[in-house]
N, C-alpha and C positions, 0 to 999 in steps of 0.2 A: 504493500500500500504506500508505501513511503515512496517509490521511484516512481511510484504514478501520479503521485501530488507534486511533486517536483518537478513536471512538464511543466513550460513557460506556455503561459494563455494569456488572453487580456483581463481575466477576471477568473483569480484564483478562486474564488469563494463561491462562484458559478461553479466552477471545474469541481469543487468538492459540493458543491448540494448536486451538481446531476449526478456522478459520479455515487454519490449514498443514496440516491433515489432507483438508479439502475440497481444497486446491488438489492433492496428493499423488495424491491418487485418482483428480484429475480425467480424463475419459476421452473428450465430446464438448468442441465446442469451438463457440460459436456469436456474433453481433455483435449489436453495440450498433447505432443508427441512425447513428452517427459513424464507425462500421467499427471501432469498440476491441473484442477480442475477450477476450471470458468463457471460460475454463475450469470448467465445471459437472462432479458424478459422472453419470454415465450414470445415466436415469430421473428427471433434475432435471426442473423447471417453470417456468414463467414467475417464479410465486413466488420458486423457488430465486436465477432472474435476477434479479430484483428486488430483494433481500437482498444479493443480491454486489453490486449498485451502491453501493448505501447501506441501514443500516440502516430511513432516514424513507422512504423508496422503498419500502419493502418492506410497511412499516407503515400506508401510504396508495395500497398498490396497489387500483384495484379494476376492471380489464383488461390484455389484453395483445393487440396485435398481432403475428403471426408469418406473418412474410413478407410481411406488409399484410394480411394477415386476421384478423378478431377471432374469437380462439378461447376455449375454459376455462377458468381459471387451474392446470387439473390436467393440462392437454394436455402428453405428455410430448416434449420439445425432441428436435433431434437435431444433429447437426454441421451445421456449414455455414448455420443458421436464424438469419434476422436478427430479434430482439425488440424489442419497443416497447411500454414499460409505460406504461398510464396511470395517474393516479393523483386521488386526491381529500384534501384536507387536513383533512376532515371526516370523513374513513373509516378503520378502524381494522383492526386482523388479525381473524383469522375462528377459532376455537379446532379447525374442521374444518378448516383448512389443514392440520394435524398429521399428516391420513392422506393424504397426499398427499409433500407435500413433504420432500427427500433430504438437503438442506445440512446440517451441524449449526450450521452459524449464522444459519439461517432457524429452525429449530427452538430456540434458544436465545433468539432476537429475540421468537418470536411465542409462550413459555412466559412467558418475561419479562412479556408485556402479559399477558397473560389473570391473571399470577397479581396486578399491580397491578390490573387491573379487579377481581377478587376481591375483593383485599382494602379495595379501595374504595366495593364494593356492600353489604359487610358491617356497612362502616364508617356508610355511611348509614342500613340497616337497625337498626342498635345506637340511632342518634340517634334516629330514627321512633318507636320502641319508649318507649326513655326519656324525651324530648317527653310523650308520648301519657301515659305514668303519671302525670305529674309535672302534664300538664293533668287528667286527670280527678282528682287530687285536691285539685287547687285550686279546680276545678269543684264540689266536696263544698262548699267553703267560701264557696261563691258566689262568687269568680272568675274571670274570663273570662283565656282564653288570652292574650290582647291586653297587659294587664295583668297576668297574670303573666310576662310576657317582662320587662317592665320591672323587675319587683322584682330578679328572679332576675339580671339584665344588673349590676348594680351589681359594682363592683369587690373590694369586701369580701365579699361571699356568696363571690364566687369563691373569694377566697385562702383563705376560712377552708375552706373543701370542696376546695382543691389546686386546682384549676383552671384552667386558661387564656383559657377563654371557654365560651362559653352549652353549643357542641355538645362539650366536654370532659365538661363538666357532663349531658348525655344519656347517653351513653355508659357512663359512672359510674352511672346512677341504672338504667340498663338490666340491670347488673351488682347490683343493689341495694347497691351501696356508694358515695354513703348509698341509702338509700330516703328516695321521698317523705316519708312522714315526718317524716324530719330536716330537710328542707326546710324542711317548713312549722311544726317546732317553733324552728327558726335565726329565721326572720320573724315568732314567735309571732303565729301564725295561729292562730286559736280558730274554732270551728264556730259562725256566728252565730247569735241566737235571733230565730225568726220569730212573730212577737205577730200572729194577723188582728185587724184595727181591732173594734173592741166588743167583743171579749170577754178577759176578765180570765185572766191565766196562772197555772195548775196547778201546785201547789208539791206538795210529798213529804205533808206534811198534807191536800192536798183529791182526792190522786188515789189511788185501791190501787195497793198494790205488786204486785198481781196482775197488770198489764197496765202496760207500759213507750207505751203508746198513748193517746190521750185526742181525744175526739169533744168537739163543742161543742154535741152534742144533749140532752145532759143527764149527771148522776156516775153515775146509776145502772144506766148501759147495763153488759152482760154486753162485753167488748169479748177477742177473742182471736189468737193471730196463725197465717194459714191455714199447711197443712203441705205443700201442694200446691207453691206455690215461694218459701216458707221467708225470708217477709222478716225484715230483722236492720237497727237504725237505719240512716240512713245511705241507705237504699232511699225512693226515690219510693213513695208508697203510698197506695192507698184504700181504704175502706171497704165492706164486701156484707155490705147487708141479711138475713142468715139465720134465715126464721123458726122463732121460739120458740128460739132461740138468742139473739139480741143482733145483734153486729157482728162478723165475722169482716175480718182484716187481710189484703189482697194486696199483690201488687207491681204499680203498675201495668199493666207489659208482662203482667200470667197473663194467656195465653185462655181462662180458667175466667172471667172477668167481661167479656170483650172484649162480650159481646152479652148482658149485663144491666143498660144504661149507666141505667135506673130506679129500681135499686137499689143505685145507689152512692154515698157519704158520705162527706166531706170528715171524714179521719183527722189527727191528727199525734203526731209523734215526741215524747216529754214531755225538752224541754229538761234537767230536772234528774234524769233517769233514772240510777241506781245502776250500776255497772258488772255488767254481767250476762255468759254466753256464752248463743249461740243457734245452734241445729241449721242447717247449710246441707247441704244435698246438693249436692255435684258430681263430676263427670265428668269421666276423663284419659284421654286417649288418648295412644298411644304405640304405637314397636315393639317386640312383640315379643322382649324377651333374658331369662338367667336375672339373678334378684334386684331385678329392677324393682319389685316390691311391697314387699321389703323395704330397698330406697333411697329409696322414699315414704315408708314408715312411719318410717325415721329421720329423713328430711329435719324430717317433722311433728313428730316429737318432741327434735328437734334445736331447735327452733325454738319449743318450747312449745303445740306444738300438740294437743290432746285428740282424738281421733278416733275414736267410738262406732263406727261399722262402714265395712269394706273391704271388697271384690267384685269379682277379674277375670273377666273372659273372653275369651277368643281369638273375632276376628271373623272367621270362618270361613279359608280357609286364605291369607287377606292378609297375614299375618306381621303383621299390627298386633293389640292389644289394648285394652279397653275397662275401665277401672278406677273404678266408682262407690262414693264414699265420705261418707260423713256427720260433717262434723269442728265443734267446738264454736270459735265465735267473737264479737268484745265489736261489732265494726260492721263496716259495707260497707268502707271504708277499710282497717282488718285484713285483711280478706278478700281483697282487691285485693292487697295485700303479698306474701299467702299462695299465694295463684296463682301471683306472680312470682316468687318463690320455686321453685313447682315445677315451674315452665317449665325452669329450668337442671338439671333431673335430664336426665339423658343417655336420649335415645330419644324424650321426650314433646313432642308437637308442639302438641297443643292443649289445653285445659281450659276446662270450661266449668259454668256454676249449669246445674241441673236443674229441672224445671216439669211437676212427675207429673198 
């Protein structure tokens, strides 16, 4: 009894009332391969066996012999049954053991793991997340993952962001506090300017203000940007040819140009562009609750967000909802923010640009 009260739990004085309550009820009686005899509730299992040895027994069971034959782990015991657990040190409890197994301290053993694996699968997903922003907007800035590790790893970024290390730092940025952003305003990171070799760059004097774009085919093209999927700086982009129109702007992932690669023209973003907003369309999806739309629309305007038109609809009787919206923003990089932003509204699982 002693080496069984000395298992670390979160709540030792639980661990001995279930523990005397299981023995109190017990009602069959079955052995060990050494002849030590187990007191189980009537309806126990190998499982249950397993757990009254030891808590690590029970945690690394993954068979049991009874009687010398390998049976279920849900095979219900009876008196007089001698068991023999095997185990594996690389195996862990099963969160289906729960419909099965009688003990309350198999039941308290194998809530214990699942709710530490929980909160460990979480914990990873939260890094995965914040990682992945914090690369893609360095990625904006031309650089590489690799290299942003490095920056970000220095001991100073950390303490000045509270931190303890890199993946404290994920976690936080997954949470948008900070947001990339402040990252990359902490390492004053600037978006660098890309000059193609022979041709001379476009200042506020040689390009109109009509078009945040500029081609190296000549000043006097018509140049405009497509509404199909709504590029906004910051966006990979090239040029279609549209005749008796000029140059319309894509993105290049639209399939509106995927199969007219003849008539497409090397565009760019005009380094000294004016701060402007630009229409994007996108798409949320979510379940299904009252006041989802108006937790979006505050979220956006909690946040400075302009947002010319919202649109739900119920996707047929899935309990999920489909919410398209058109909100005004300055680049990709905002946009990106903006998303992750309305990721943490409650119910919304995805969002995503739209490409009409």
């Amino acid at each position: 009894f002693v080496s069984m009260s000395s298992e670390e739990t979160d709540d030792a004085k639980e661990y001995v009332d279930n523990l005397t309550k299981d023995i109190f009820e017990a009602n069959i009686y079955v052995f060990t391969p050494k002849g030590k005899v187990i007191e189980l509730p009537a309806g126990s299992t190998p499982v249950d066996f397993a757990y009254r040895i030891h808590t690590k027994v029970g945690d690394t069971t993954v068979g049991a012999l009874v009687n010398g034959v390998m049976v279920p782990l849900n095979t219900i015991l009876n008196s007089g049954d001698m068991v023999e657990i095997k185990t594996n040190k690389n195996s862990h409890p099963s969160e289906g053991w729960l419909n099965f197994v009688q003990t309350s301290t198999a039941k308290t053993s194998i809530r214990k793991y699942i709710s530490k694996k929980n909160a460990d699968l979480e914990r990873d997903e939260k890094i995965a997340k914040g990682r992945q922003s914090l690369s893609d907007a360095f990625e904006a800035r031309g650089i590489e993952e690799e290299e942003m590790m490095k920056m970000i790893s220095d001991r100073k970024l950390l303490d000045y962001f509270e931190c303890k290390d890199t993946d404290d730092l994920f976690i936080k940025l997954c949470g948008r506090k900070p947001a990339p952003s402040a990252i990359l305003d902490y390492l004053n990171i600037k978006k660098p300017v890309i000059i193609n070799p022979g041709v001379k760059f476009k200042t506020k004097n040689g390009v109109s203000n009509e078009s945040p774009v500029y081609t190296t085919g000549g000043d006097n093209i018509a140049i405009s940007l497509a509404s199909c999927c709504t590029p906004i700086p910051g966006d990979d982009i090239v040029g279609f040819i549209t005749r008796g129109k000029g140059i319309t702007v894509h993105r290049k992932n639209c399939p509106n140009i995927i199969n007219s690669q003849e008539r497409l023209v090397d565009v760019y973003w005009r380094d000294d562009i004016e701060q402007a907003s630009y229409p994007v369309d996108i798409l949320i999806e979510a379940s299904d609750r009252q006041k989802l739309l108006l937790d979006i629309m505050a979220t956006l305007a909690n946040h400075k967000v302009n947002c010319t038109s919202i649109h739900a609809k119920l996707i047929g009787n899935s309990g999920r909802v489909s919410v398209n919206a058109t909100i005004l923003v300055s680049d990709a990089l905002r946009l990106e923010d903006i998303i992750n932003i309305l990721r943490n509204i409650n119910g919304v699982y995805d969002i995503r640009r739209v490409i009409h």
